[in-house]
C-alpha positions in Angstrom: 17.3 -22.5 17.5 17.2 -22.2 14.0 13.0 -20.2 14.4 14.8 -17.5 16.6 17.8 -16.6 14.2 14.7 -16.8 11.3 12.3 -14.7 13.7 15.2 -12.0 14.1 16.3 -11.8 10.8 12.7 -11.1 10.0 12.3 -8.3 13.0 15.6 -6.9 12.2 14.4 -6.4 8.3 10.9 -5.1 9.0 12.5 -2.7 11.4 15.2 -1.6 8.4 15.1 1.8 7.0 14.9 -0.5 3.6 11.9 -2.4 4.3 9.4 -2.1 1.4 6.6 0.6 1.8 3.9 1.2 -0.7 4.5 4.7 -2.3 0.9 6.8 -2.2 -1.3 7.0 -5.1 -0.9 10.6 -5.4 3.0 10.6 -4.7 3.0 7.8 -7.5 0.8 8.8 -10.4 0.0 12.7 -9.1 -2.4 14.4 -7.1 -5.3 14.9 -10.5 -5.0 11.1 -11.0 -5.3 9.7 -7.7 -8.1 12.0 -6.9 -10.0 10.4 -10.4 -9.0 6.7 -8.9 -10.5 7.8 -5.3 -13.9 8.8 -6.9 -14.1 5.7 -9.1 -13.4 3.8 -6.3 -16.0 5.1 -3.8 -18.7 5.0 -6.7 -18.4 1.5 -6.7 -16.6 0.2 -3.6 -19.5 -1.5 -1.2 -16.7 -1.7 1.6 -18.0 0.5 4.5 -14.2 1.4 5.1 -12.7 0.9 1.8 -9.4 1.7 0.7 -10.2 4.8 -1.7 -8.0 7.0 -0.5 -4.9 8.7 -2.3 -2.7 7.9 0.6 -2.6 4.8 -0.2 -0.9 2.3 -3.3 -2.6 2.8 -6.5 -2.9 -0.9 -6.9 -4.5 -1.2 -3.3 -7.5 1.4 -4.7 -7.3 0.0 -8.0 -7.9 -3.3 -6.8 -11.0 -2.0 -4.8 -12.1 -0.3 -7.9 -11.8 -3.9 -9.4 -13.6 -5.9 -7.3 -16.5 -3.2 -6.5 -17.0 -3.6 -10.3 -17.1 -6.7 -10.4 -19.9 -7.0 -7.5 -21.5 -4.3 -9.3 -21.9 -6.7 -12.5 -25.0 -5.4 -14.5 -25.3 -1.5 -13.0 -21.3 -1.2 -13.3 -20.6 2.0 -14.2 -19.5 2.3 -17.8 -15.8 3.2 -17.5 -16.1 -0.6 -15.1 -14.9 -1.7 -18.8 -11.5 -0.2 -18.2 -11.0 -2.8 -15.5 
């Protein structure tokens, strides 16, 4: 009993005009900026589908932009030190 009042409190939410969406990256930090975090974040990404794209969260492509610098270790572009 007490799963299906849990389980529809949790579909009615998700449904909810108030349930959290991630703002995009351009919408966020504007359209100049997220187009400099997309090109970091392809240079480095070795995703074959990453997440580099300004539709999506800034943290979302900044935490590709993270972890592609982190893989890229030695070759890591300079401004990897940012990061």
């Amino acid at each position: 009993m007490k799963i299906a009042v849990v389980a529809t409190a949790v579909a009615v939410l998700a449904a909810s005009p108030f349930a959290a969406r991630a703002e995009s990256c351009q919408a966020e930090i504007g359209r100049r900026e997220a187009a400099r975090l997309v090109e970091r974040c392809l240079e480095v990404s070795p995703a074959t589908r990453p997440p580099c794209n300004a539709a999506n969260a800034c943290s979302l492509i900044e935490s590709e932009i993270v972890r592609g610098c982190r893989i890229t270790a030695e070759d890591a572009p300079r401004w990897c030190q940012e990061y």
